[in-house]
Biopython code that builds the backbone (N, CA, C, O; Angstrom):
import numpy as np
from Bio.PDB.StructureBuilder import StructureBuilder

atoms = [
    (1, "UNK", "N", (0.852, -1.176, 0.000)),
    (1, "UNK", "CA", (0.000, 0.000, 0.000)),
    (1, "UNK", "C", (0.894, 1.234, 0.000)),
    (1, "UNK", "O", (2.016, 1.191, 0.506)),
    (2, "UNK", "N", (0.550, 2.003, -0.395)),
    (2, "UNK", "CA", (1.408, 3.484, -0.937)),
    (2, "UNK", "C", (0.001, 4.448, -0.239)),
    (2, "UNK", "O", (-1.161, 4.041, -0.244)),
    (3, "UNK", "N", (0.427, 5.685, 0.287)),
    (3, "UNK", "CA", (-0.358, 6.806, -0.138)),
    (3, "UNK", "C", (0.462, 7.631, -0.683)),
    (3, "UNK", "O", (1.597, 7.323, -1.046)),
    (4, "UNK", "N", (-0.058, 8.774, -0.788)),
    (4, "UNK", "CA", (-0.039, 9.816, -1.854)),
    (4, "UNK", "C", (-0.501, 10.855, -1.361)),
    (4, "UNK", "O", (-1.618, 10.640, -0.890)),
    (5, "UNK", "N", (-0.059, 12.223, -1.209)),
    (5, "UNK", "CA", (-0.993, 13.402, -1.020)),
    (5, "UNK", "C", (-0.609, 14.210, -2.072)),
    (5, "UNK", "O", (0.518, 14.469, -2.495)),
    (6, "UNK", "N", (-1.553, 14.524, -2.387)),
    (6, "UNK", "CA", (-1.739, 15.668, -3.883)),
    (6, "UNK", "C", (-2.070, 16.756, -3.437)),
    (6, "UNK", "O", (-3.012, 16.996, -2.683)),
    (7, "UNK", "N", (-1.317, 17.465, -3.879)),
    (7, "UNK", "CA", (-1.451, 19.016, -3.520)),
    (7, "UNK", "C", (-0.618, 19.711, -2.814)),
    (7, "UNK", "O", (-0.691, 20.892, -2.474)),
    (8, "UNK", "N", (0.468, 18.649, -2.532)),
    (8, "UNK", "CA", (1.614, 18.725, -1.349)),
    (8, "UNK", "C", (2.238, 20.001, -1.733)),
    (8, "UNK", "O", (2.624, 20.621, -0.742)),
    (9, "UNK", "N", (2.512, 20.727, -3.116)),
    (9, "UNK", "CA", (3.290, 21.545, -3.457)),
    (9, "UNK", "C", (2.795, 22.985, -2.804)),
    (9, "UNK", "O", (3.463, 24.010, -2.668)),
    (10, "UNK", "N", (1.638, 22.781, -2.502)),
    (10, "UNK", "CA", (0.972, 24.391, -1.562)),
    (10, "UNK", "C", (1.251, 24.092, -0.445)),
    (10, "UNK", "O", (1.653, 25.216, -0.144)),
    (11, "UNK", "N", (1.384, 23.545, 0.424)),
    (11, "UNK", "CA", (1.662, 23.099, 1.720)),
    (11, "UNK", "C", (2.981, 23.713, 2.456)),
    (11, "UNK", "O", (4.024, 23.367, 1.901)),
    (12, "UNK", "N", (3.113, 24.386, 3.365)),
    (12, "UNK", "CA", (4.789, 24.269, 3.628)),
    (12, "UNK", "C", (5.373, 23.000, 4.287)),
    (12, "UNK", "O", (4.597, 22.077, 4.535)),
    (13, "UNK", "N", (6.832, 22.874, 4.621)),
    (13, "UNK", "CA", (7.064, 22.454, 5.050)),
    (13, "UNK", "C", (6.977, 21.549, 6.109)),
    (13, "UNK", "O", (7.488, 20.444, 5.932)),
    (14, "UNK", "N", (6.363, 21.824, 7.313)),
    (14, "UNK", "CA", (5.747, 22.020, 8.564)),
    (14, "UNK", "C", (4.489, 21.383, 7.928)),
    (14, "UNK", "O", (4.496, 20.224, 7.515)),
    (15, "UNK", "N", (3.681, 21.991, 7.884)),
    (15, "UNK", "CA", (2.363, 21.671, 6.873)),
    (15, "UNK", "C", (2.373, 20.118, 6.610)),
    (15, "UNK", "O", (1.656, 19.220, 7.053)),
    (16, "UNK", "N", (3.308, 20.115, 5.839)),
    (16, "UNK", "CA", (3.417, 18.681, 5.162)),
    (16, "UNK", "C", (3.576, 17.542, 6.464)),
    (16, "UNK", "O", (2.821, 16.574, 6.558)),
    (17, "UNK", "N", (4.412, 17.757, 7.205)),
    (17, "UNK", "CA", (4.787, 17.029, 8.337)),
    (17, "UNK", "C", (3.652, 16.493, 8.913)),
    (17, "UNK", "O", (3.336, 15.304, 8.948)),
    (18, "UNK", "N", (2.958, 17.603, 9.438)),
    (18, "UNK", "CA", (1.336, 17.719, 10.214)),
    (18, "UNK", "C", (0.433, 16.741, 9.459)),
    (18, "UNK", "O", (0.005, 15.711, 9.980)),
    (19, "UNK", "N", (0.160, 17.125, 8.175)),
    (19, "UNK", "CA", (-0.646, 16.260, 7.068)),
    (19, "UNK", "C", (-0.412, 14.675, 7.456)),
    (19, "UNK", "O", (-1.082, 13.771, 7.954)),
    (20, "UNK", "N", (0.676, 14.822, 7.037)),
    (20, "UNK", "CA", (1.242, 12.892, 6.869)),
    (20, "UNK", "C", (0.973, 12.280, 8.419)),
    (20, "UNK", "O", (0.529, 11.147, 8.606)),
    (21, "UNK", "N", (1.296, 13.168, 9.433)),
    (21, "UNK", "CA", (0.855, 12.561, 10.873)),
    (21, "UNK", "C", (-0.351, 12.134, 10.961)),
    (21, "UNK", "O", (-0.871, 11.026, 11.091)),
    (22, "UNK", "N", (-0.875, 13.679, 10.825)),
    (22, "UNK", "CA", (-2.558, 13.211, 11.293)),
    (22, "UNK", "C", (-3.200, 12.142, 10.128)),
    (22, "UNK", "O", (-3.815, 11.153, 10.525)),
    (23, "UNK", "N", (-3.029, 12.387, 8.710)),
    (23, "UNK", "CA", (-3.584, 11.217, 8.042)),
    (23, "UNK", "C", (-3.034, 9.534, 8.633)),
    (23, "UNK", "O", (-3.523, 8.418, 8.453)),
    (24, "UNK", "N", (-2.154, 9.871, 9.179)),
    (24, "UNK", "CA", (-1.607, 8.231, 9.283)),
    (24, "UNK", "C", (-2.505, 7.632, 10.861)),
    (24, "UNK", "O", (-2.632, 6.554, 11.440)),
    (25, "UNK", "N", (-2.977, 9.062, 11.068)),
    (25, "UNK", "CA", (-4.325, 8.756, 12.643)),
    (25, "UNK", "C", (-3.605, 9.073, 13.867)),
    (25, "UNK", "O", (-4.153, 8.659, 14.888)),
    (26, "UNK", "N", (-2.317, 9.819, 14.044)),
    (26, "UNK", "CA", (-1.627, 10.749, 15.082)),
    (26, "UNK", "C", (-2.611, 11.757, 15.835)),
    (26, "UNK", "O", (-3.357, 12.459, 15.153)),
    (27, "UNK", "N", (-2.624, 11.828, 17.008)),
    (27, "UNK", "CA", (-3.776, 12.593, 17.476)),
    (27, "UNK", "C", (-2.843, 14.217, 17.684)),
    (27, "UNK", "O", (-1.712, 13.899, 17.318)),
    (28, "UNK", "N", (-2.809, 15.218, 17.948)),
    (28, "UNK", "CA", (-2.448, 16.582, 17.917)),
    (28, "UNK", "C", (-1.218, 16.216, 18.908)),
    (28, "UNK", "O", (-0.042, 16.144, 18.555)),
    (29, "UNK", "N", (-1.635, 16.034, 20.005)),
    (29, "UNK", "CA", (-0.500, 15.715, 21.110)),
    (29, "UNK", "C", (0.548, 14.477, 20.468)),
    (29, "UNK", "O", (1.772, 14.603, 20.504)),
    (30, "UNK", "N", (0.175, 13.826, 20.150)),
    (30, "UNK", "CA", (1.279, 12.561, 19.350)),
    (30, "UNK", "C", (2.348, 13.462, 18.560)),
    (30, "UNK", "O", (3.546, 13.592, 18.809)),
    (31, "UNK", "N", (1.515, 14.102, 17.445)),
    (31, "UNK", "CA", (2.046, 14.968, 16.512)),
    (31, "UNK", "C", (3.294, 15.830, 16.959)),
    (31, "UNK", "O", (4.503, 15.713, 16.758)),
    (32, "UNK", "N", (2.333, 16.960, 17.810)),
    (32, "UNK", "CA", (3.070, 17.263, 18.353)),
    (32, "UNK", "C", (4.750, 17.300, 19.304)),
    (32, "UNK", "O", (5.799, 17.943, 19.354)),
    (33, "UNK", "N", (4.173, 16.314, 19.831)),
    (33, "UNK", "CA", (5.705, 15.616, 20.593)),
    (33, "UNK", "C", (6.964, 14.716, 19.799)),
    (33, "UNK", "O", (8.132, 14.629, 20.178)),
    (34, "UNK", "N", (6.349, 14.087, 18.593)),
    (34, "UNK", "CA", (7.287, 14.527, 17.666)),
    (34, "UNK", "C", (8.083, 15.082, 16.708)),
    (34, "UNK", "O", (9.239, 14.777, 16.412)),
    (35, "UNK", "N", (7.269, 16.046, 16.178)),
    (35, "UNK", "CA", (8.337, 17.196, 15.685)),
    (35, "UNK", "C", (8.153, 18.607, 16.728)),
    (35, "UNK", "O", (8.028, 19.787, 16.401)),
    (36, "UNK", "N", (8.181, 18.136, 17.752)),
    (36, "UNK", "CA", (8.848, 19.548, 18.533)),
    (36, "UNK", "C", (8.250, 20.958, 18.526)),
    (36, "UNK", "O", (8.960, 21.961, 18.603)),
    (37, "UNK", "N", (6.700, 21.000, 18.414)),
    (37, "UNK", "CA", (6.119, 21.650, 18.761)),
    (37, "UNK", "C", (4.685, 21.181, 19.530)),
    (37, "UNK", "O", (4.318, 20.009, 19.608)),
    (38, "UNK", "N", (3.888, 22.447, 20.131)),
    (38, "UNK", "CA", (2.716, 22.137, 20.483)),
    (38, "UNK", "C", (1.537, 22.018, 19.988)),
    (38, "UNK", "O", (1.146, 22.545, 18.947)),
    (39, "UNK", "N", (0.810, 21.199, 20.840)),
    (39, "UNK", "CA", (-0.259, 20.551, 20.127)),
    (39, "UNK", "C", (-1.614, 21.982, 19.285)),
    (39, "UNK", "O", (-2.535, 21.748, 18.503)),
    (40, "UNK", "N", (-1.289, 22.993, 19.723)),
    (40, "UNK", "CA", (-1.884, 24.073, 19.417)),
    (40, "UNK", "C", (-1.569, 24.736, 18.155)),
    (40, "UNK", "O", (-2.388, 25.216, 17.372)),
    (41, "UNK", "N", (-0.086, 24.710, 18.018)),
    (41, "UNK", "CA", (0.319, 24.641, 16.793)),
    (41, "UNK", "C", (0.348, 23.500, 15.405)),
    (41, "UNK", "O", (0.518, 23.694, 14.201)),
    (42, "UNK", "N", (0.127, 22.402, 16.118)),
    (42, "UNK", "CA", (-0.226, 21.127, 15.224)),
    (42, "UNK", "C", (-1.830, 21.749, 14.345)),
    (42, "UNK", "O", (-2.133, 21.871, 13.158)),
    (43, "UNK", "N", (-2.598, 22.038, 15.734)),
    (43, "UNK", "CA", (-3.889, 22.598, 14.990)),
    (43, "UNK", "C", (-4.171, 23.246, 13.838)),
    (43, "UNK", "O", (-4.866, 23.007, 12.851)),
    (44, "UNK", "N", (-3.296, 24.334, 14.284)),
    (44, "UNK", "CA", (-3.448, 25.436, 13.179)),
    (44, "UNK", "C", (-3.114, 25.200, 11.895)),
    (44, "UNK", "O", (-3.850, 25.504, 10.956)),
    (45, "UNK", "N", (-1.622, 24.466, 11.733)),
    (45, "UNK", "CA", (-0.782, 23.796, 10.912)),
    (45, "UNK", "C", (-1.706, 23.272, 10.071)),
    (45, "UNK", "O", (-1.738, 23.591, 8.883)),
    (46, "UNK", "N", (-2.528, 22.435, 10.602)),
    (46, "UNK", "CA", (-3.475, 21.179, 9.843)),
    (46, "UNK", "C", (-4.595, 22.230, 9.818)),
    (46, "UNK", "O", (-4.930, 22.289, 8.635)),
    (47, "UNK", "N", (-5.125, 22.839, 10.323)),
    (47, "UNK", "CA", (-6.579, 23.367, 9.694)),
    (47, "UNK", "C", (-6.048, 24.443, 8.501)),
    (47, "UNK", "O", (-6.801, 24.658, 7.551)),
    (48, "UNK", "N", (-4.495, 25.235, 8.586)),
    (48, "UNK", "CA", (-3.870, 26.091, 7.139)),
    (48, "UNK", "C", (-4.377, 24.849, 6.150)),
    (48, "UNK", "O", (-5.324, 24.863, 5.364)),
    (49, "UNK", "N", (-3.645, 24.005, 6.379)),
    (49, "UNK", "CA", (-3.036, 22.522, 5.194)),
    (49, "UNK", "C", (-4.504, 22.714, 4.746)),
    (49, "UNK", "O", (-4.627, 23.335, 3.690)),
    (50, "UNK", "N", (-5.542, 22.333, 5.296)),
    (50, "UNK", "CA", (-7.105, 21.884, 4.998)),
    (50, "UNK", "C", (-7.552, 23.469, 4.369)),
    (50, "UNK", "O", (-8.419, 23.653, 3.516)),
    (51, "UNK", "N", (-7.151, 23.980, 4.688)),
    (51, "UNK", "CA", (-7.761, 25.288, 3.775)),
    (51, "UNK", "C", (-6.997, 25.518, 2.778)),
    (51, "UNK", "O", (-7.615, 26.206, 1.965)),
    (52, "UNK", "N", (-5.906, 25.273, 2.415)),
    (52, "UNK", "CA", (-5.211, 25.154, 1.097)),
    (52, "UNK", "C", (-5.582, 23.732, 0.291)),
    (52, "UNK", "O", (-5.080, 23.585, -0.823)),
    (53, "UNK", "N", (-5.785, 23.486, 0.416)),
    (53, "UNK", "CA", (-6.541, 21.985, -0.151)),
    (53, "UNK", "C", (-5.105, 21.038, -0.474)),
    (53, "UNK", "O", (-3.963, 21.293, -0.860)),
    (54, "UNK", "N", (-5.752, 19.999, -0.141)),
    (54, "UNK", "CA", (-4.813, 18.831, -0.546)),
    (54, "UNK", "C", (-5.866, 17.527, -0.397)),
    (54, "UNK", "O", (-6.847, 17.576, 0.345)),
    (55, "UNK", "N", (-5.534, 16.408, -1.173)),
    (55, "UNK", "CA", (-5.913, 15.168, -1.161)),
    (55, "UNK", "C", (-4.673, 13.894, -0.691)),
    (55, "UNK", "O", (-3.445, 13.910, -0.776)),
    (56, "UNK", "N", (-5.652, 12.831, -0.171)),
    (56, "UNK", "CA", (-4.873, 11.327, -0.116)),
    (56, "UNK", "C", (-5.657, 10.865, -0.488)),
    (56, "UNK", "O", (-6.855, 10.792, -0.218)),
    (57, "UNK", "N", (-4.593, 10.230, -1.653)),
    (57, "UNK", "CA", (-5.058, 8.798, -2.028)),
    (57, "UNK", "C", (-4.179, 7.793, -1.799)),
    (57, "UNK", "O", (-2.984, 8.012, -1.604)),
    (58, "UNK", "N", (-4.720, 6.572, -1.804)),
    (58, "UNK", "CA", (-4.209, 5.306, -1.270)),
    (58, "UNK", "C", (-4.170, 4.484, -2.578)),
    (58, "UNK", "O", (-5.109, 4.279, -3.347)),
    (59, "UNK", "N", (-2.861, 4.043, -2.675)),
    (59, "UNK", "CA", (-2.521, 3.463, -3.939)),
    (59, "UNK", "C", (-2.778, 1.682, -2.764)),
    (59, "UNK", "O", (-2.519, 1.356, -1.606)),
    (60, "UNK", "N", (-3.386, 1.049, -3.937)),
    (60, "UNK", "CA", (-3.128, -0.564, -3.795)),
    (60, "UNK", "C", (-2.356, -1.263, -4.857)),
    (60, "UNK", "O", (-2.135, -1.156, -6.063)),
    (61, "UNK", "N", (-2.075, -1.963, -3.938)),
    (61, "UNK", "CA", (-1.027, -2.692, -5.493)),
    (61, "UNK", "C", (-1.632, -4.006, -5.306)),
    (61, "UNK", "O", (-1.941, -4.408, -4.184)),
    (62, "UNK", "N", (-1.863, -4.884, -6.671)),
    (62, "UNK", "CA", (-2.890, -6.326, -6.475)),
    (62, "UNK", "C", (-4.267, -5.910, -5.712)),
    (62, "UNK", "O", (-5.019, -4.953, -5.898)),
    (63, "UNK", "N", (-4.316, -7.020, -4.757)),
    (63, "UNK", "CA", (-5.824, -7.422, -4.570)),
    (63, "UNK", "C", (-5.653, -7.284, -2.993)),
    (63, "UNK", "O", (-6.367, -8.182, -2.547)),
    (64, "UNK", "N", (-5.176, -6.737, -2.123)),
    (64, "UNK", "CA", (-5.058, -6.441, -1.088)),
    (64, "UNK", "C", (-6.292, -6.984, -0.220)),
    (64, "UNK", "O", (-6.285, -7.966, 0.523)),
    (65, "UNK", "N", (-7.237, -6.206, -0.462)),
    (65, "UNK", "CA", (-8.324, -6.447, 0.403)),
    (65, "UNK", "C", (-9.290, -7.859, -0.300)),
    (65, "UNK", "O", (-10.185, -8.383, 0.362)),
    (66, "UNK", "N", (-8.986, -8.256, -1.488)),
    (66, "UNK", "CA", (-9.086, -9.943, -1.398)),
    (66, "UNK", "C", (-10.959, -9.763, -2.087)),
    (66, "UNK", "O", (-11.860, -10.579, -1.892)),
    (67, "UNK", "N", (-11.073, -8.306, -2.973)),
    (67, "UNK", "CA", (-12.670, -8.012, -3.677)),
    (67, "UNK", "C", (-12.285, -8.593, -4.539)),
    (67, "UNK", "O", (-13.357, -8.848, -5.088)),
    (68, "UNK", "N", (-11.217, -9.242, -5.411)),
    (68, "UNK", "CA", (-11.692, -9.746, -6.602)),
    (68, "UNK", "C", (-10.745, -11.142, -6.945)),
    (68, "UNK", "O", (-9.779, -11.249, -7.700)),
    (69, "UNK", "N", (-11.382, -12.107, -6.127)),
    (69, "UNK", "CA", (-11.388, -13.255, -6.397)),
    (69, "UNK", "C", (-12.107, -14.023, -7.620)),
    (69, "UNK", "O", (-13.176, -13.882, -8.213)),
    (70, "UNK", "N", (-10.779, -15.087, -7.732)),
    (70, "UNK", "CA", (-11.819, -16.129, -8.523)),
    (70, "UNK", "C", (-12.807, -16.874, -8.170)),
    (70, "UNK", "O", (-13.321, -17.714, -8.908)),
    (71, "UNK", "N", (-13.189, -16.600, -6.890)),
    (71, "UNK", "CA", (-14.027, -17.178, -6.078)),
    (71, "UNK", "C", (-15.788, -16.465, -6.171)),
    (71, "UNK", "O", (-16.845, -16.831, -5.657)),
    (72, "UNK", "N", (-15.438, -15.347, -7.055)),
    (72, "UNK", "CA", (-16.920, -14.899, -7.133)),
    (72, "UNK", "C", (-17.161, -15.323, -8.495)),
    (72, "UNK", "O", (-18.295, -15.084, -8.909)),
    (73, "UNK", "N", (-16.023, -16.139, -9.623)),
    (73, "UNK", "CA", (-16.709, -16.352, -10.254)),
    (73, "UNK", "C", (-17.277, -17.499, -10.491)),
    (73, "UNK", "O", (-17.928, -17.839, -11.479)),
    (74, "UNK", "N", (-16.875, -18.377, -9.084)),
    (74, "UNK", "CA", (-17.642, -19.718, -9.229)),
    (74, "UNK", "C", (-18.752, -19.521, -8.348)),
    (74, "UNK", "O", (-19.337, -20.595, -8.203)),
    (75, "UNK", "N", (-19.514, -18.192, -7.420)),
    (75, "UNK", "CA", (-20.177, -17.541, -6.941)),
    (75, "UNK", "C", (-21.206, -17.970, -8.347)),
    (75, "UNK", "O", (-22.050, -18.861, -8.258)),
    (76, "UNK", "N", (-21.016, -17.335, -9.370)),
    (76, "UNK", "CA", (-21.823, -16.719, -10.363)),
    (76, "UNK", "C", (-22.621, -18.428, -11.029)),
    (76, "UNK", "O", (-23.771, -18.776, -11.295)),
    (77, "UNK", "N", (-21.100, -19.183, -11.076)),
    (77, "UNK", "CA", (-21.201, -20.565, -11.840)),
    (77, "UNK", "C", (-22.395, -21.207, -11.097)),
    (77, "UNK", "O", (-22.817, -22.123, -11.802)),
    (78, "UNK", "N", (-23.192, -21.078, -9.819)),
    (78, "UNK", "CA", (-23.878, -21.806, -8.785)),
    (78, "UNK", "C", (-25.415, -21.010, -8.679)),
    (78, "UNK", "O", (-26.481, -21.454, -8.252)),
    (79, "UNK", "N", (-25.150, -19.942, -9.124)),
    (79, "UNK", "CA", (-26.464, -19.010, -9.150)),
    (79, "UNK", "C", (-27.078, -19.696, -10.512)),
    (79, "UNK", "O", (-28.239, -20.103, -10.479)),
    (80, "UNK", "N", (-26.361, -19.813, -11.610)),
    (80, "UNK", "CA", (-26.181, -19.840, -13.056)),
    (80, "UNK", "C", (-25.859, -21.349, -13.758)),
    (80, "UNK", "O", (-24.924, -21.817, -14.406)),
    (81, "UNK", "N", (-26.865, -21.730, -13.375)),
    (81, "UNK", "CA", (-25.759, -23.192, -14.064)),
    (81, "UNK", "C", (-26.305, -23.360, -15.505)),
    (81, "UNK", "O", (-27.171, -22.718, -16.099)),
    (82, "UNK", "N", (-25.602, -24.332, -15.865)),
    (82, "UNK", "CA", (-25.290, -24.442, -17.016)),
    (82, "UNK", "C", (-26.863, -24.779, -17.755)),
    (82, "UNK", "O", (-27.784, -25.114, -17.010)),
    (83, "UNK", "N", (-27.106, -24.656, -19.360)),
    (83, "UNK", "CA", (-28.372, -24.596, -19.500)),
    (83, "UNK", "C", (-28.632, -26.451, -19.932)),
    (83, "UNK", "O", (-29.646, -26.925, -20.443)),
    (84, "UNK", "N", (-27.533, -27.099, -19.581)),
    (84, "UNK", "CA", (-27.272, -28.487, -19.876)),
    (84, "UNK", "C", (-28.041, -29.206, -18.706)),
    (84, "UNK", "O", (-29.031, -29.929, -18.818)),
    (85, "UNK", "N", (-27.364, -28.847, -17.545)),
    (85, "UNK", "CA", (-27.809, -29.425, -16.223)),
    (85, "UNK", "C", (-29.397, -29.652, -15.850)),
    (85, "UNK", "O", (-29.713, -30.126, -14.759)),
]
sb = StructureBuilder()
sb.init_structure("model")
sb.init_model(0)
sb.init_chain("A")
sb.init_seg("    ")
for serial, (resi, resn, name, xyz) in enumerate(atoms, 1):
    if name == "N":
        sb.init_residue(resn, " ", resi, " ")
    sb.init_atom(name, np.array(xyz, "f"), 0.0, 1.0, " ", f" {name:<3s}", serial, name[0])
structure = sb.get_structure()
C-alpha cells in the first residue's frame, strides 16, 4: 500500500509534516511531541493545510483487500448453471 498526497506543493514544510501525521491517525499531542512543537500549533498547521486543499489517495497494489477473487466467479457458476444441467 502506498499513499499519496496531492497538492503537497501548496503546503509548507511544517504543513506537510502535520498532514502525513494526522492522516496516518496521530492525534495533535502525538504529533506534536514529535516534531517539537505544540499541540496548538499542530492545529493550526493542519486546519492552514485543509484550507489550502490537498488530497490522499491510497494506492493498492494487487488485490489487497481480497474483492476480486476467482471465487466470485464460481459464486456466479452456482447461481447460473449451465443450461445443460
Amino acid at each position: 500500500m502506498q499513499v499519496e498526497i496531492r497538492g503537497v506543493e501548496k503546503l509548507s514544510f511544517r504543513e506537510r509534516q502535520v498532514v502525513a501525521l494526522k492522516e496516518m491517525g496521530l492525534s495533535n499531542q502525538q504529533v506534536a511531541k514529535r516534531i517539537g512543537v505544540t499541540p496548538s500549533t499542530v492545529a493550526t498547521l493542519y486546519n492552514r493545510a485543509r484550507k489550502k486543499g490537498y488530497q490522499v489517495v491510497i494506492i493498492l497494489s494487487g488485490d489487497p483487500l481480497a474483492l476480486f477473487t476467482e471465487e466470485d466467479d464460481d459464486d456466479d457458476d452456482e447461481e447460473n448453471p449451465p443450461a445443460d444441467a
